[in-house]
C-alpha positions as CSV (number, residue, x, y, z in Angstrom):
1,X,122.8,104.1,90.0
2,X,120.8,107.7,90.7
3,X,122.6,109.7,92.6
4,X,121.4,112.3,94.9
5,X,120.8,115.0,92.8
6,X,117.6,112.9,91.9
7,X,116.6,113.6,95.1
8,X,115.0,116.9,94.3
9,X,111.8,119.1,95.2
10,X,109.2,119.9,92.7
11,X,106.9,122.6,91.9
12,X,103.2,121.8,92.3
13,X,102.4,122.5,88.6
14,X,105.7,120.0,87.2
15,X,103.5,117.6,87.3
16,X,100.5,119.3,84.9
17,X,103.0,119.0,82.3
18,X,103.6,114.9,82.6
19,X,100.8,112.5,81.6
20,X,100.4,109.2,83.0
21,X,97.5,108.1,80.3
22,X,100.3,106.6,78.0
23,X,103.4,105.4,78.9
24,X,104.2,102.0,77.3
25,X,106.2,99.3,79.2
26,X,106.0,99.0,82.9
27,X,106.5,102.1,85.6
28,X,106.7,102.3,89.5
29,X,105.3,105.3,90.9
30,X,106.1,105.6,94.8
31,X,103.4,108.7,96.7
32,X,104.6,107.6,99.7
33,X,106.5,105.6,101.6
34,X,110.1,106.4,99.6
35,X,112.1,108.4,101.6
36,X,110.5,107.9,104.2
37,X,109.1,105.4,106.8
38,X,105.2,105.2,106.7
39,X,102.3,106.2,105.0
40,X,103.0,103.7,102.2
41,X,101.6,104.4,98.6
42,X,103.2,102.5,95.8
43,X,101.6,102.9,92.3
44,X,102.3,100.1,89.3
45,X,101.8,100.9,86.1
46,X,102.4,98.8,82.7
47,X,101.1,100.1,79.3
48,X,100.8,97.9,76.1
49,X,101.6,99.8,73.1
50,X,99.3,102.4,71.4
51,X,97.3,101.4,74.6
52,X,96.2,103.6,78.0
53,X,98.4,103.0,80.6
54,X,96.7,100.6,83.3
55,X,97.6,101.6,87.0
56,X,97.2,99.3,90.2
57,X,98.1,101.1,93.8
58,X,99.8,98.4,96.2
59,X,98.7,99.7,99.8
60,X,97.7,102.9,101.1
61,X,99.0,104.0,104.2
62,X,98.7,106.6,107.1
63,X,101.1,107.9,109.3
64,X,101.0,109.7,113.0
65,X,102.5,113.3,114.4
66,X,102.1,113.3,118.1
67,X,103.2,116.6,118.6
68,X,100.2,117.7,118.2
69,X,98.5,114.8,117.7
70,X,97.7,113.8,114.0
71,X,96.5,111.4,111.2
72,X,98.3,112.2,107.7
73,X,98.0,110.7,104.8
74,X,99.6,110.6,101.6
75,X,98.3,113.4,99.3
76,X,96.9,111.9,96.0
77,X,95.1,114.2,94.2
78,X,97.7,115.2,91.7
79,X,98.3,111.8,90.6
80,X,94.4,111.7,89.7
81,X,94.4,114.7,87.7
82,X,96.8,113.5,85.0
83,X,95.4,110.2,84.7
84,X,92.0,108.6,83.9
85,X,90.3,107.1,86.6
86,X,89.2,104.4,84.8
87,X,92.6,103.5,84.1
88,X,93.3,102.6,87.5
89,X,92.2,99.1,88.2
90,X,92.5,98.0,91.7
91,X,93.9,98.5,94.9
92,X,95.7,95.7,96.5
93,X,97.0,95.2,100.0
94,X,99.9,93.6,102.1
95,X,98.9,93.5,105.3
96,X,96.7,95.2,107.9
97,X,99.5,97.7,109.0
98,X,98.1,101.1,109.8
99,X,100.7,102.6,107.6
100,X,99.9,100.3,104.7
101,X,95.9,100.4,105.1
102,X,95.1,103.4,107.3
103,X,94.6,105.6,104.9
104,X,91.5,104.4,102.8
105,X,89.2,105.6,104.9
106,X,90.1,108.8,104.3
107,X,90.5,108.8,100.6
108,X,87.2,106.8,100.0
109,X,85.3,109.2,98.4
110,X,88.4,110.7,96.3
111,X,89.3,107.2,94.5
112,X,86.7,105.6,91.7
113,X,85.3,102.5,92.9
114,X,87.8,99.8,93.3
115,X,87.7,96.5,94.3
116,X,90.5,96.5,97.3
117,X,92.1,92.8,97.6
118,X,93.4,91.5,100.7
119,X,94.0,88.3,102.3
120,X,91.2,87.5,105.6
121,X,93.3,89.0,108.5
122,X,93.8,92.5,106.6
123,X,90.0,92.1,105.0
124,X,88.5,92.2,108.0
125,X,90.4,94.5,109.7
126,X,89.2,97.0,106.5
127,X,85.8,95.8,107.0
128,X,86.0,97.1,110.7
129,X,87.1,100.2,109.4
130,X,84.4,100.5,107.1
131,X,81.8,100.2,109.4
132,X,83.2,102.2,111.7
133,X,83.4,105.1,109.0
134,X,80.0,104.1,107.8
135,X,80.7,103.9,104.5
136,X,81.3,101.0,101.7
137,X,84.2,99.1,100.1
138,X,84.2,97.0,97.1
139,X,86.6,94.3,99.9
140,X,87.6,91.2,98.1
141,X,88.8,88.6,100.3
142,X,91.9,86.8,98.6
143,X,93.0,83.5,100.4
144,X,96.6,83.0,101.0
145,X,98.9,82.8,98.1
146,X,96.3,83.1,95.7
147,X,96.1,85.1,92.8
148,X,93.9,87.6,91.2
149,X,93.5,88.1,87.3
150,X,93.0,92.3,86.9
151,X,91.5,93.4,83.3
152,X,93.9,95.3,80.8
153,X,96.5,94.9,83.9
154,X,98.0,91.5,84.3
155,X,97.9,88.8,87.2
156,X,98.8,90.0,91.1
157,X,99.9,86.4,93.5
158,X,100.1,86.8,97.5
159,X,103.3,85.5,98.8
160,X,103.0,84.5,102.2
161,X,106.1,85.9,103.8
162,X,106.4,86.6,108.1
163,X,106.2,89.7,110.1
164,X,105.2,91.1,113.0
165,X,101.5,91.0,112.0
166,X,99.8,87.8,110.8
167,X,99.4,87.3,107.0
168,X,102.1,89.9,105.4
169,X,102.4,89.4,101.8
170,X,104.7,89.9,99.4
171,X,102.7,90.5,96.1
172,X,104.2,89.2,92.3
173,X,103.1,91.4,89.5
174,X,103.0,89.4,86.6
175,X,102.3,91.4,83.4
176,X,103.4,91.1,79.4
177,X,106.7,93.8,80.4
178,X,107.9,91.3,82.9
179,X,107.8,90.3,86.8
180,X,108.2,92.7,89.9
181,X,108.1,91.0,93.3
182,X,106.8,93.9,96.0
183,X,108.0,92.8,99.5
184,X,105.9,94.9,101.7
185,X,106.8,94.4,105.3
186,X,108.7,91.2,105.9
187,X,111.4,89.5,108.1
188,X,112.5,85.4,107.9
189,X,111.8,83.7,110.6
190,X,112.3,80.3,110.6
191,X,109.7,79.3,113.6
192,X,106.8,81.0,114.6
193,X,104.0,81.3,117.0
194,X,101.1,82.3,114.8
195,X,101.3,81.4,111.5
196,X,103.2,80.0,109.1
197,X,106.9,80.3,108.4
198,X,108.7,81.6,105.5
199,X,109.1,79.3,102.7
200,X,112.5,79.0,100.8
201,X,111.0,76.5,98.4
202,X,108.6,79.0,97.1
203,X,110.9,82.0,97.2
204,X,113.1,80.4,95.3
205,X,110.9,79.1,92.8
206,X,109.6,83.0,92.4
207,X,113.3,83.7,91.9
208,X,113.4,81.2,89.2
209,X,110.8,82.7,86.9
210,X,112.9,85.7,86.1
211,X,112.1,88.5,87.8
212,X,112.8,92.2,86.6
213,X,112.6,94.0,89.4
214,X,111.9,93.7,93.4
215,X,110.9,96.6,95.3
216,X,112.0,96.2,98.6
217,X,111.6,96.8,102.2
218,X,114.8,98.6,103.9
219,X,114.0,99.5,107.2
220,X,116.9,97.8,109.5
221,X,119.1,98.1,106.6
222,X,121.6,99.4,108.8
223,X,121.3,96.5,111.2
224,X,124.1,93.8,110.9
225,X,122.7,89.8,111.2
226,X,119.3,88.6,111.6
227,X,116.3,90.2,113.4
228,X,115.6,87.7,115.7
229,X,113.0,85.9,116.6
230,X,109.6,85.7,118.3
231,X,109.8,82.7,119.9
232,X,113.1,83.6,122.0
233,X,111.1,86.8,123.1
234,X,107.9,84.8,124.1
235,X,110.9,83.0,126.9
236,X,112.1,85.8,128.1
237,X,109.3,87.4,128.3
238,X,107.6,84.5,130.4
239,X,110.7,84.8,132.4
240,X,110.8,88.7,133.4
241,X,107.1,88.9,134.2
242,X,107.8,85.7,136.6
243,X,110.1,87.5,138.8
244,X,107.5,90.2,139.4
245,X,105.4,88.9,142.4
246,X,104.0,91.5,143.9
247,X,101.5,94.9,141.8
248,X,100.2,94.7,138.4
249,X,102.6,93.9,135.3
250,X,101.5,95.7,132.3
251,X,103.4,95.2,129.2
252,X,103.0,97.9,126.3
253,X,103.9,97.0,122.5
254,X,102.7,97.2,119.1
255,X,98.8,96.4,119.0
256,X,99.1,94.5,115.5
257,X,101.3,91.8,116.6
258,X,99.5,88.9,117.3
259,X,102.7,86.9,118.1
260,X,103.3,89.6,120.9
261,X,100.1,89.3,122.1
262,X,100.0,85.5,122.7
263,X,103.8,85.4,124.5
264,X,102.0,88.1,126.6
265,X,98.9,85.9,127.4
266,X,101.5,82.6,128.0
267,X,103.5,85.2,130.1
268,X,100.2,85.7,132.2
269,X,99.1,81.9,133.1
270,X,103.3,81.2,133.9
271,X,102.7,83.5,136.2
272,X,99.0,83.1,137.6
273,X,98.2,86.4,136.1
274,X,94.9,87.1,134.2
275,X,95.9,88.7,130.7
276,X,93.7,92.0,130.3
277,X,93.7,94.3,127.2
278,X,93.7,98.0,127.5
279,X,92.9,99.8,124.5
280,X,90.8,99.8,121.3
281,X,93.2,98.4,118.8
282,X,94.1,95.8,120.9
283,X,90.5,94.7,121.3
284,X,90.2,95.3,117.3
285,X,93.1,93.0,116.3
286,X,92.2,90.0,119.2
287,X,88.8,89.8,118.0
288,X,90.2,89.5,113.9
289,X,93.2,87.4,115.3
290,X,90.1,85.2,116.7
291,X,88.3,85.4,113.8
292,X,91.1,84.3,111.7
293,X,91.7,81.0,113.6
294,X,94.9,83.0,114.9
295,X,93.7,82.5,118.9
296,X,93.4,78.8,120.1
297,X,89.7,78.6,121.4
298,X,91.2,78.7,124.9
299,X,92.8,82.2,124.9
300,X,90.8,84.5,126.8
301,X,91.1,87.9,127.4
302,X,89.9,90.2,130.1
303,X,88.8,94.1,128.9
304,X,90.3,96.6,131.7
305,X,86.7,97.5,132.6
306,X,85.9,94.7,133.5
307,X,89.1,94.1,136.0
308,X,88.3,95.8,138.6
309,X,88.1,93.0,141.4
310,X,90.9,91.6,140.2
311,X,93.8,91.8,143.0
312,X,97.1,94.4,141.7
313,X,99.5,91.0,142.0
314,X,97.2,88.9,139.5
315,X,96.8,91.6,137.0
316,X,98.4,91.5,133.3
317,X,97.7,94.1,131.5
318,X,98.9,94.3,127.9
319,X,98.7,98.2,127.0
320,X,98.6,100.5,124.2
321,X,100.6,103.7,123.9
322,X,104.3,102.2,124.1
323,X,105.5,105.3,121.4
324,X,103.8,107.7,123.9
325,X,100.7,108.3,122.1
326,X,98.9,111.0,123.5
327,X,95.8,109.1,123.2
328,X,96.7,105.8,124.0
329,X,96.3,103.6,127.1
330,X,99.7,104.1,128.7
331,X,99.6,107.6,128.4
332,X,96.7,107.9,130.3
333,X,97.8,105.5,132.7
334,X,101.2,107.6,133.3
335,X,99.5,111.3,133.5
336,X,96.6,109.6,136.3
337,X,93.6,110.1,133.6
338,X,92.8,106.3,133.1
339,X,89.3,105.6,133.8
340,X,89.8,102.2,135.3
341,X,93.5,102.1,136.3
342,X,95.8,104.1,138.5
343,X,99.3,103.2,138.8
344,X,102.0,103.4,141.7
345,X,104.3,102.2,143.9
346,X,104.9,98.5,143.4
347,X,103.5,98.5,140.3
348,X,105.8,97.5,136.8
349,X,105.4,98.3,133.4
350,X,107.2,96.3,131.2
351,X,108.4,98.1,127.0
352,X,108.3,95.4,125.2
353,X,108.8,97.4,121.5
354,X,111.5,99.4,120.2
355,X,111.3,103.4,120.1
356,X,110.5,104.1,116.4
357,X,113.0,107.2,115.2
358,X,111.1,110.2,115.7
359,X,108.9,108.5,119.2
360,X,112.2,109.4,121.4
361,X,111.2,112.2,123.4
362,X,107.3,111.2,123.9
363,X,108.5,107.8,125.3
364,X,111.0,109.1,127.3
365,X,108.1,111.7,128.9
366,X,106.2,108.5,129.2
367,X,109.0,106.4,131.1
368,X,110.2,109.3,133.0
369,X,106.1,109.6,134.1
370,X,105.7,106.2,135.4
371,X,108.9,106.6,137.3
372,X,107.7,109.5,139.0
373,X,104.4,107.6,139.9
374,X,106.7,104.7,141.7
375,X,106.7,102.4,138.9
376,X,108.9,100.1,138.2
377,X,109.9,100.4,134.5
378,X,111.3,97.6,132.2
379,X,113.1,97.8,129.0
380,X,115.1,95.5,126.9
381,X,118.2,97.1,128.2
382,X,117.3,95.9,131.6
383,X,115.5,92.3,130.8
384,X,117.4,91.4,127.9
385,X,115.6,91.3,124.0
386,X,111.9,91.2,125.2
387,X,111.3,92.7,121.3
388,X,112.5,91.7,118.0
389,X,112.0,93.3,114.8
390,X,109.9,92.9,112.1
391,X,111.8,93.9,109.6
392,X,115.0,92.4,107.7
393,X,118.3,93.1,108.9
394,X,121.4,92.7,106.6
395,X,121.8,89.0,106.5
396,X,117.8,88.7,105.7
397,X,118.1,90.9,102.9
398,X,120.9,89.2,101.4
399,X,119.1,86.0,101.5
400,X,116.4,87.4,100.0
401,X,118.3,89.1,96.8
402,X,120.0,85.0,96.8
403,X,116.3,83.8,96.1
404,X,114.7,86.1,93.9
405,X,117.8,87.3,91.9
406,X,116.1,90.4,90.4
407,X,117.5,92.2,87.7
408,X,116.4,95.7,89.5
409,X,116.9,96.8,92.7
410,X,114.7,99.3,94.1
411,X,114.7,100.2,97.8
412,X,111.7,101.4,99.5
413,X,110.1,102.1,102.8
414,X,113.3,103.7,104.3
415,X,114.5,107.5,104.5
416,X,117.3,108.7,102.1
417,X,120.2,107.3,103.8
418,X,118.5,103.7,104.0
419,X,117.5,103.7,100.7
420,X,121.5,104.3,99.5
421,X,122.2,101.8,101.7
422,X,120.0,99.3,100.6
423,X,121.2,100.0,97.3
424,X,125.0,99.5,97.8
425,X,124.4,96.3,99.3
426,X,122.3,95.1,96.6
427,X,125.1,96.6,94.0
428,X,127.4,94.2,96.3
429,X,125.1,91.2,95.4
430,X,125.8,91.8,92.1
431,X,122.2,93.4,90.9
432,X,122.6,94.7,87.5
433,X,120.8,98.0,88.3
434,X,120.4,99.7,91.8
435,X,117.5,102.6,92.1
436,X,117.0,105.2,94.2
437,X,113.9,107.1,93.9
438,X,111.9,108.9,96.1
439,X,108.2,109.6,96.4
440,X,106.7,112.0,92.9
441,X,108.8,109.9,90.7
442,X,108.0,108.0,87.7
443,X,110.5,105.2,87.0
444,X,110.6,103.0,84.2
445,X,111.4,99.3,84.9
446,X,113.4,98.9,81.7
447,X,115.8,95.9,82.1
448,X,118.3,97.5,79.9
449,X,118.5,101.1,81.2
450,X,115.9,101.5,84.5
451,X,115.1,105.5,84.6
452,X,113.3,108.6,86.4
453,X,111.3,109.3,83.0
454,X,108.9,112.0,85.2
455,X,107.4,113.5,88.2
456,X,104.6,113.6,89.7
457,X,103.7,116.2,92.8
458,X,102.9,114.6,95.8
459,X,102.5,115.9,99.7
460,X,100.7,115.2,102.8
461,X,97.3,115.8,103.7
462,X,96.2,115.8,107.4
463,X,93.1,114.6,108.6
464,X,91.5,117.7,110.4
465,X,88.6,116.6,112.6
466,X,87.1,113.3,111.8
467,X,87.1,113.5,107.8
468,X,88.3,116.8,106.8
469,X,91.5,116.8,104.8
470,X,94.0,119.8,104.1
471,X,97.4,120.4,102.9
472,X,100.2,119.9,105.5
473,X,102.2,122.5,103.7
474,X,99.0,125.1,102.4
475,X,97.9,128.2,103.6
476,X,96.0,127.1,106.4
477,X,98.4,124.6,108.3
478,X,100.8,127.9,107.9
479,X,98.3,130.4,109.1
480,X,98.2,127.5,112.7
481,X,101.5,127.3,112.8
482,X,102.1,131.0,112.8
483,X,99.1,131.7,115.4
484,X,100.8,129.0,117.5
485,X,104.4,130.5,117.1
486,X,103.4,134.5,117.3
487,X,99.8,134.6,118.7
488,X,97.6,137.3,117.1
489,X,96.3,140.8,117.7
490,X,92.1,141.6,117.1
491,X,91.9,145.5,116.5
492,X,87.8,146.0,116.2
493,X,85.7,149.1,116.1
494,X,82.7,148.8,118.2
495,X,79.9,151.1,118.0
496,X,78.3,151.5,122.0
497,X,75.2,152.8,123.4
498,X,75.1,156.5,122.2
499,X,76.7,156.0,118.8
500,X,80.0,156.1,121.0
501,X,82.6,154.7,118.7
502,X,85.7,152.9,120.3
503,X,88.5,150.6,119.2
504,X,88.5,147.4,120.8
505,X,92.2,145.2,120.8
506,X,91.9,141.7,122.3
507,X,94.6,138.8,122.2
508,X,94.8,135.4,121.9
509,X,98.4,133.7,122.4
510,X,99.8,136.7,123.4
511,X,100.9,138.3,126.8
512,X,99.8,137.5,130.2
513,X,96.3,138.8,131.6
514,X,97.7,141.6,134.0
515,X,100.3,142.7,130.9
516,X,97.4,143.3,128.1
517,X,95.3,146.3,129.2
518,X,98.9,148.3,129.1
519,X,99.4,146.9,125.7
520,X,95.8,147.6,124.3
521,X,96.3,151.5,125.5
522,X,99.3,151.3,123.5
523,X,97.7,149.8,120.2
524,X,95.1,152.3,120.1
525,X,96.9,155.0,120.2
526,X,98.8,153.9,117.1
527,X,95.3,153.3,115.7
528,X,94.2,156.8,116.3
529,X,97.2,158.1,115.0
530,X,96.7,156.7,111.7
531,X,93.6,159.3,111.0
532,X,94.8,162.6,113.4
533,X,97.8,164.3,113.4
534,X,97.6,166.1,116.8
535,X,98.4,164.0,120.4
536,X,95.9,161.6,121.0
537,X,93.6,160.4,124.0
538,X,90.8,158.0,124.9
539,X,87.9,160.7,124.2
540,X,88.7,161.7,120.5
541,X,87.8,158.1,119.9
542,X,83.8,158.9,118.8
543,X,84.8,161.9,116.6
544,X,86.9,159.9,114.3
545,X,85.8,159.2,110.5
546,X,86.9,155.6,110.2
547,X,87.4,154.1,106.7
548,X,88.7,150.8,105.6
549,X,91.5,152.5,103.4
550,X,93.7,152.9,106.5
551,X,93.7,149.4,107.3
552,X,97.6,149.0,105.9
553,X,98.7,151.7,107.4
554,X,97.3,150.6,111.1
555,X,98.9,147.3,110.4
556,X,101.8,148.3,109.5
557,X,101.7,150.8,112.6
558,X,101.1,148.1,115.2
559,X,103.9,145.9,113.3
560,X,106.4,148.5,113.8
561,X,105.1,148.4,117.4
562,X,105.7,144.6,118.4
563,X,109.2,144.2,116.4
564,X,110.3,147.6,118.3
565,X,109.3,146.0,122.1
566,X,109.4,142.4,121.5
567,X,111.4,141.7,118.5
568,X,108.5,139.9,116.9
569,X,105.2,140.2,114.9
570,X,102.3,138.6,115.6
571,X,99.3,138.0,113.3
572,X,97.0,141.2,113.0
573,X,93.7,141.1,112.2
574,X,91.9,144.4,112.2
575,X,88.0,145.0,111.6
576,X,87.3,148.9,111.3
């Protein structure tokens, strides 16, 4: 087993000494999604001797900063330069997660043309996106648990497995080097409301063809027993929002599960309520769930425009913006900026999710919001498991390592400390080899002796505007971050009516309005003091001989300033 001194940083240019073009035998190559949770990129390579290495990417995931509020993706430029891109030969999807598909938009024009598989629910999710971004995609609609042949590569098979979104797959690689069975997302449940449940038969049937290695989802590692499931939720929900009988319900959780969504529609006609959606991606995933077969022709939803005669006590609202999105339906309905809703007294709003590490404070703001407003707010603490998880706790993954019996074990979709964990318990199960990589390195699925044979640079762009991506760590992310830490300082030379010369100091993030005329007096005295010797006052100004040479020693001037009066420097910027 790797042990944590393989969890290192790189330099950007370590990976300008690796090639990818040809590597023979079969590699994993995580960008995202390994040490951490979100923004998935996983990267599958196999190369046939005295061949070019052949690459597939499995998903291609965003993820969200709310503080401010942010798209990144994963960054994978580096990746491209030290392989061909006609080497890489398809991109193939588990499931229409937003941290699994999110991020193709973005890195469209980047990747050659690929033809993207994915079974109908995600496909047409992607095809919304497309048109959305105005752009096109080579979508190849895959039905469930088929298989696609890809050229020079090997075979790819959907596995249906369950989930808290309909149609998550695992996906079997099949190529010359062996098998490697790619969970994605999963869970087992045994009954379900949408969809199909898992199937043991086939599981185990996969597990009989001798698998090398799985690469597997470790999210609840931590969490002892099973996850639960969806249809005990659907009753208690149906039972909570029964109580209620007087103001509106509304019930935030996760957009993407349909499951969720249809407990939340039952929970409305229990209670003579009319189920109404507020917010886009719930309006986005109802109309593919309909599309899909995945609504009975009966289920009708109401939009939250279209509510407005509607009385308070018949209203069920299902609401996005349960993780406190800034954005998000919820949020707006807490901080009284909704354009169709205003919540009070008498009113109840109902979290039927989890709080994803990281969410804490901005739901907590959110809860603590509503209760100011007068609303009644509901969590599981209070109403008993009104969510479940979608991801495997410890008795699921054991199961899972009974059926496939891989020969490798590696952990993925987890921070650090879940992927060790996921790899001791697999090491307790008896898996010959237990590997812990995180995102940047190459490993080779050897059967004998599984190892880190590279690395690759990887990072995290953010999506700046509506297509724009930068560097979350370059120059100009730091250059934000430091205006929004230390403000900064304008020093100008303007020339006025006359030919009267005068130095000009504005702020921006930086002292209040009745404190700023003191301190531009101040700075422009130091400024003058940079080109005379003798004491200095507001009408020597015009007579100076300015000159760009003096610029460091102004800055360093006004520096000394700030870190003598406030104990800080702010950003200069000085125009002479």
């Amino acid at each position: 087993m790797l042990q944590r001194k393989h969890f290192v940083s790189r330099e950007k240019d370590v990976s300008r000494l690796f090639s990818l073009n040809k590597l023979e035998g079969l590699y994993f190559l995580p960008l995202g999604g390994s040490n951490e949770i979100g923004m998935n990129l996983n990267l599958y390579g196999y190369g046939a001797p005295g061949e070019l290495t052949q690459w597939i990417i499995v998903d291609l995931g965003v993820s969200f900063s709310h503080t401010p509020d942010r798209v990144i993706i994963p960054d994978i430029r580096s990746f491209l330069e030290v392989t061909n891109p006609e080497q890489i030969r398809a991109i193939v999807l588990t499931h229409g997660h937003e941290d699994h598909i999110g991020a193709l938009p973005y890195l469209h024009n980047l990747l050659p043309k690929l033809p993207i598989y994915a079974t109908p629910f995600t496909a047409f999710l992607l095809q919304q996106k497309a048109m959305e971004a105005k752009i096109s995609m080579d979508i190849q609609e895959v039905p469930l648990g088929g298989e696609v042949e890809i050229e020079h590569f090997g075979t790819v098979k959907y596995v249906s497995l369950t989930h808290s979104i309909p149609e998550s797959n695992a996906i079997l690689i099949s190529t010359p080097e062996g098998k490697i069975f790619h969970t994605g997302d999963w869970k087992i449940s045994r009954e379900t409301m949408v969809g199909d449940s898992i199937c043991e038969h086939t599981l185990r049937s996969i597990g009989d063809q001798g698998i090398k290695a799985i690469v597997c989802d470790s999210t609840t590692v931590f969490e002892e027993g099973f996850s639960g499931s969806e249809v005990d939720v659907s009753h208690r929900l149906i039972s909570c929002v029964k109580e209620l009988k007087q103001g509106r319900v509304i019930i935030g959780c996760f957009a993407s599960n349909v499951e969720r969504l249809t407990s939340c529609y039952l929970a409305a006609k229990a209670s003579g309520r009319v189920p109404i959606l507020a917010g886009r991606s719930l309006q986005r995933i109802a109309k593919a769930a309909v599309h899909c077969g995945y609504f009975s022709s009966d289920m009708h939803f109401l939009e939250i425009k279209d509510a407005e005669n509607i009385p308070p006590e018949k209203q069920l609202i299902i609401a996005t913006g349960s993780q406190g999105e800034p954005k998000a339906a919820l949020t707006a309905m807490a901080t009284g900026v909704h354009h169709f809703l205003t919540l009070g007294e008498g009113d109840h709003v109902i979290f039927s999710c989890r709080v994803i590490p990281g969410n804490e404070k901005a739901v907590f703001a959110l809860q603590n919001s509503l209760t100011a407003k007068g609303v009644n707010v509901i969590t599981s603490k209070v109403a008993g498991e009104i969510h479940v998880s979608g991801h495997p706790y410890r008795e699921e993954l054991r199961q899972m390592y009974t059926w496939i019996r891989p020969k490798i074990s590696v952990p993925t979709h987890g921070e650090a400390r879940h992927l060790r964990e996921h790899a001791n318990l697999a090491q307790s199960l008896g898996v010959p080899h237990n590997i812990c990589i995180g995102n940047g390195m190459v490993l080779r699925l050897d059967e004998e002796e599984p190892k880190v044979v590279g690395f690759i640079f990887h990072g995290r762009l953010i999506v700046d505007g509506k297509h724009r991506l930068i560097p979350e760590n370059g120059k100009e992310m730091s250059e934000r971050f430091s205006l929004l830490e230390k403000g900064i300082v304008f020093i100008s030379r303007h020339v006025r009516k006359g030919n009267r010369i005068q130095v000009v100091v504005s702020f921006e993030g930086l002292f209040e309005h009745h404190e700023r005329e003191v301190w531009s007096k101040e700075i422009r005295k130091r400024v003058l003091q940079c080109y005379i010797s003798k004491p200095v006052s507001e009408n020597v100004e015009k007579s100076v001989n300015y000159s760009d040479g003096v610029k460091p020693k102004i800055e360093e001037k006004v520096r000394q300033l700030f870190r003598q009066r406030i104990g800080k420097e702010p950003m200069i910027c000085i125009h002479l």
